[in-house]
C-alpha positions in Angstrom: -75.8 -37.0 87.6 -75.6 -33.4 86.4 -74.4 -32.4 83.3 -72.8 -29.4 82.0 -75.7 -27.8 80.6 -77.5 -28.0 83.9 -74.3 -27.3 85.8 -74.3 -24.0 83.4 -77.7 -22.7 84.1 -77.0 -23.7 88.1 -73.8 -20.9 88.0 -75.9 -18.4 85.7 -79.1 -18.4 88.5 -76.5 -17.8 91.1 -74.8 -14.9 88.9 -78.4 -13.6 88.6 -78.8 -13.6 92.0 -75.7 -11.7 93.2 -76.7 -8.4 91.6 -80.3 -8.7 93.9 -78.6 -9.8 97.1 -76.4 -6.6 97.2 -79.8 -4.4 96.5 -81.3 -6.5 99.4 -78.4 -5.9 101.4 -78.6 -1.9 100.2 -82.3 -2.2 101.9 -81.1 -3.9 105.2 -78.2 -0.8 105.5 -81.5 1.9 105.1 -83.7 0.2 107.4 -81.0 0.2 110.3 -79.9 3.6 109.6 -83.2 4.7 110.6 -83.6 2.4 113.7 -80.2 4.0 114.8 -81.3 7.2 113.8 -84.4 6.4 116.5 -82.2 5.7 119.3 -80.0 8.6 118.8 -76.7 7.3 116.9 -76.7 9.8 114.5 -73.0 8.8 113.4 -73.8 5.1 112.6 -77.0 6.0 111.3 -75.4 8.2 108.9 -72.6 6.1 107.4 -75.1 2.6 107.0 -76.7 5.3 104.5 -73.2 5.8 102.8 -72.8 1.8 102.6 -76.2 1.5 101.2 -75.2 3.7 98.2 -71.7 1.3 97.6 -73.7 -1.4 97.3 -76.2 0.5 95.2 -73.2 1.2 93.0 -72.0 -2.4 93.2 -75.0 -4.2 92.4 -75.4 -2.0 88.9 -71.8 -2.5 87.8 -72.0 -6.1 88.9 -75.6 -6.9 86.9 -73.9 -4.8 84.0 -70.6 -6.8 83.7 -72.3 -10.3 84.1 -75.2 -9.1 81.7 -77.4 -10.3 84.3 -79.8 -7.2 84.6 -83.6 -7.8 84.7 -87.0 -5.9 84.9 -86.8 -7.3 88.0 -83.5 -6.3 89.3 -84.2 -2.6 88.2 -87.7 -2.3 89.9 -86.8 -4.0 93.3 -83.6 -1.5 92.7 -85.8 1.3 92.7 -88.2 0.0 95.6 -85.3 -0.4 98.1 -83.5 3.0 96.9 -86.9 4.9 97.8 -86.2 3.5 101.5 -82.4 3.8 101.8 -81.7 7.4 99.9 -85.1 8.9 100.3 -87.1 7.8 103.9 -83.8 7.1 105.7 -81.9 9.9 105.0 -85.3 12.3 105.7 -85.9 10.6 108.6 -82.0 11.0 109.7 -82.6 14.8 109.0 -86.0 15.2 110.7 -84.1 13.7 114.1 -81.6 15.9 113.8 -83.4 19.4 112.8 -86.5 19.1 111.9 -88.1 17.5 114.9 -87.7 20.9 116.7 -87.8 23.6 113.9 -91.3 23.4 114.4 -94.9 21.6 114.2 -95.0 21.9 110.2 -90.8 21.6 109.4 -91.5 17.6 108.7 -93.1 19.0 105.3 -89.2 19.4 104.3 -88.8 15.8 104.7 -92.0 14.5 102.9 -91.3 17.0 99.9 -87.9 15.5 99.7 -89.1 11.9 100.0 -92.1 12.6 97.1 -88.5 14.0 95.5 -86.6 10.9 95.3 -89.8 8.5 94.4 -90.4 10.6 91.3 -86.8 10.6 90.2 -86.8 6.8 90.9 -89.7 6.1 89.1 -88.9 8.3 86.3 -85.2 6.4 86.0 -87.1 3.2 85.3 -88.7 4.8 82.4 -86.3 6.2 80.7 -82.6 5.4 81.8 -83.0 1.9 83.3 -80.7 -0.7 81.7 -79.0 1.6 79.6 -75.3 2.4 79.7 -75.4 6.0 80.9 -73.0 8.8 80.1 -74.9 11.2 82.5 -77.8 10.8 84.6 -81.0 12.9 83.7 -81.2 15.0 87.2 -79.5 14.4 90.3 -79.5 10.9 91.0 -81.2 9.6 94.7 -77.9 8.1 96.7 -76.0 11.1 95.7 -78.6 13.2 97.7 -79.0 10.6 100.1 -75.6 10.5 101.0 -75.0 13.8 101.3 -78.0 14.3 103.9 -76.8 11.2 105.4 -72.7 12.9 105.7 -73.8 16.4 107.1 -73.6 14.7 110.9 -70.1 13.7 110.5 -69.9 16.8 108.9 -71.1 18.7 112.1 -68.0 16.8 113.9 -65.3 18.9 112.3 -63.2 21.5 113.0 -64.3 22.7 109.6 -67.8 23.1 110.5 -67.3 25.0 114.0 -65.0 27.1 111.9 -68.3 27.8 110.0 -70.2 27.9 112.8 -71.4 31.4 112.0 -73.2 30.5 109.1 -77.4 29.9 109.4 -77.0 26.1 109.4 -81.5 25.9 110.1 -82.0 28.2 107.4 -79.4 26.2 105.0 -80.7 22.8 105.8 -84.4 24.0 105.0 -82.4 25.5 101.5 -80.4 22.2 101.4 -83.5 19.7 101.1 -85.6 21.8 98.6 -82.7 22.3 96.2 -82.0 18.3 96.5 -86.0 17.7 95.6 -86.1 19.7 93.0 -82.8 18.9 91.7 -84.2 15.1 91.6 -86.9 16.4 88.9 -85.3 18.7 87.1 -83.7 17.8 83.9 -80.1 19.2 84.6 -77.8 16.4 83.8 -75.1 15.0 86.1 -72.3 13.2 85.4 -71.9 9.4 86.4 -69.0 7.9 88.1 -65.9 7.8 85.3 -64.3 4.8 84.3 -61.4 4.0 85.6 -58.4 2.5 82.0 -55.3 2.4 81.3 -56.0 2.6 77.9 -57.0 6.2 77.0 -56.6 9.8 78.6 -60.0 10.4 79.9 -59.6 6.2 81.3 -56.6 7.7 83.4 -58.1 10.9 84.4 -61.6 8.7 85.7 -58.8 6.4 87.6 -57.2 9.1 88.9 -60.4 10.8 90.2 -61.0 7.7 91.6 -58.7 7.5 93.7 -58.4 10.6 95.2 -61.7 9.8 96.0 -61.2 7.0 98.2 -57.8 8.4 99.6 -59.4 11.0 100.8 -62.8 9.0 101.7 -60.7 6.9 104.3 -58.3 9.1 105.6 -60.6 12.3 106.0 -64.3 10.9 105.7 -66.0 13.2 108.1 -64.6 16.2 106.4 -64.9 15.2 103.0 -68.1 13.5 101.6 -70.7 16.3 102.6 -68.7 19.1 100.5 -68.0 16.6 98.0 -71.9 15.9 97.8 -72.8 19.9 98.0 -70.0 20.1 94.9 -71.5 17.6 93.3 -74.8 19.3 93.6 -73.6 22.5 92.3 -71.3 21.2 89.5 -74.8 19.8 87.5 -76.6 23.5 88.3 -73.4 25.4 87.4 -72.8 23.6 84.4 -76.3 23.9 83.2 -76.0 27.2 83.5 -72.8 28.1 81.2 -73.3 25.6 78.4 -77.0 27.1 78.4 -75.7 30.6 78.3 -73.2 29.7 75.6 -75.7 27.2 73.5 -76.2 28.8 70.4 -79.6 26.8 70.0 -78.4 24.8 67.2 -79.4 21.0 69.3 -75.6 19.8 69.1 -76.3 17.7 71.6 -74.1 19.6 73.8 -77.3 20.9 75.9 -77.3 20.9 79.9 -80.6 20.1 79.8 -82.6 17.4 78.9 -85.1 17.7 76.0 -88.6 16.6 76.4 -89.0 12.6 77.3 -91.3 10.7 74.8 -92.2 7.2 76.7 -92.4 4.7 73.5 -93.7 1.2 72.9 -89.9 -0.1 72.1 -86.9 0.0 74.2 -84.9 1.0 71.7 -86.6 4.2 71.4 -85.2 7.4 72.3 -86.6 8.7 75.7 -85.9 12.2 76.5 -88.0 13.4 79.0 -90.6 11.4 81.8 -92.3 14.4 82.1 -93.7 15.3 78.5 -97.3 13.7 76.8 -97.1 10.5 76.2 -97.7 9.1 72.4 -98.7 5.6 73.5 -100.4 4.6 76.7 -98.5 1.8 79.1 -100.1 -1.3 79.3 -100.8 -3.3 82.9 -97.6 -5.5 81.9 -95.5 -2.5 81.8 -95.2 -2.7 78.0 -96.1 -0.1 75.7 -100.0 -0.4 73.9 
């Protein structure tokens, strides 16, 4: 017979699974975007990438609210959001354009794929596990989804309305500015929380859902401006609070200060990029 210790510890494995089955699910979306994306469905291909990044979104609230995140969970997180938000949606974008701008135009993709490995890799070592109030440069899915929502995009009246513009020449602009966006240090916001409780708890919930209103009823139109506004809102907003930062390290700054990798968890990290003090051991623990 099982008692309730061992029926306790049976729930709690489960529980810790759940969080790891939505990432693996997040990995099974990316790897059939891109066989879609081989055969020509461009419109499938692109949304599987979109519900790769809900899952990506579930499986961290989900890990966060069961207190069920691991070392684990956050690498094999990272692993699988290398495939669905940086090969799948550059693969998605080399079928569309790339594959006949030229011998050399893939180089767009592999920059943008190098892009979205460093930003991953960097999370791990300074923003994994950690409740976030902003991400430290743009985070992967939201430029993977916004690569992944410019077909759709293309099947507007919107965009033949824009027709005029250099689409070619934008794309090219569109996937430099998302790799260098994912290592900079310009700070995005994350997703607001949604309460009943406070101001900002209603403005998050309202923001929320206007979001998915307008995600279901006008989805092709919506999510790649969303994602370009998105993009912009991190640059633009580095810019002013950087023009009006008196220099005085309120902690109001746009931009990230440099990133100190120490042998605690509880350090402060600031910046992936800057000298290290202490070396990383095999284990992954600080020396």
């Amino acid at each position: 017979m099982t008692g309730p210790a061992q029926r306790r510890t049976g729930v709690r494995r489960v529980v810790v699974i759940v969080p790891s089955l939505f990432t693996l699910f997040n990995l099974f979306f990316g790897i059939w975007s891109m066989t879609l994306a081989s055969r020509g469905e461009f419109g499938r291909a692109s949304w599987f990438i979109v519900f790769a990044g809900i899952l990506d979104t579930l499986d961290g609230r989900i890990a966060r609210l069961s207190n069920t995140g691991t070392r684990f969970g956050a690498e094999l997180d990272s692993l699988v959001d290398v495939v669905s938000f940086g090969v799948a949606p550059a693969y998605l974008m080399y079928e569309l354009h790339f594959a006949t701008a030229g011998a050399a135009a893939w180089i767009f993709c592999y920059f943008y794929v190098m892009g979205a490995a460093i930003r991953l890799a960097r999370f791990n070592i300074t923003q994994a596990g950690r409740t976030k109030e902003y991400f430290v440069c743009l985070p992967s899915p939201a430029a993977g989804m916004t690569l992944a929502t410019y077909y759709p995009f293309t099947q507007t009246d919107l965009y033949h309305q824009l027709r005029a513009l250099p689409w070619p020449l934008l794309l090219n602009f569109l996937l430099i500015a998302c790799t260098i966006l994912m290592v900079s240090n310009v700070r995005y916001a994350t997703l607001p929380r949604a309460s009943l409780r406070s101001l900002k708890g209603l403005l998050g919930l309202v923001i929320l859902l206007l979001i998915l209103f307008f995600g279901i009823l006008e989805h092709d139109v919506f999510f790649f401006p969303l994602g370009i506004a998105y993009m912009i809102y991190g640059v633009a907003r580095a810019a002013i609070l950087g023009f009006f930062d008196n220099g005085n390290g309120s902690g109001e700054a746009d931009i990230a200060g440099p990133i100190v990798i120490a042998d605690t968890e509880a350090d402060r990290v600031d910046d992936a990029f800057g000298p290290r003090s202490r070396g990383i051991s095999p284990r992954g623990r600080a020396g």
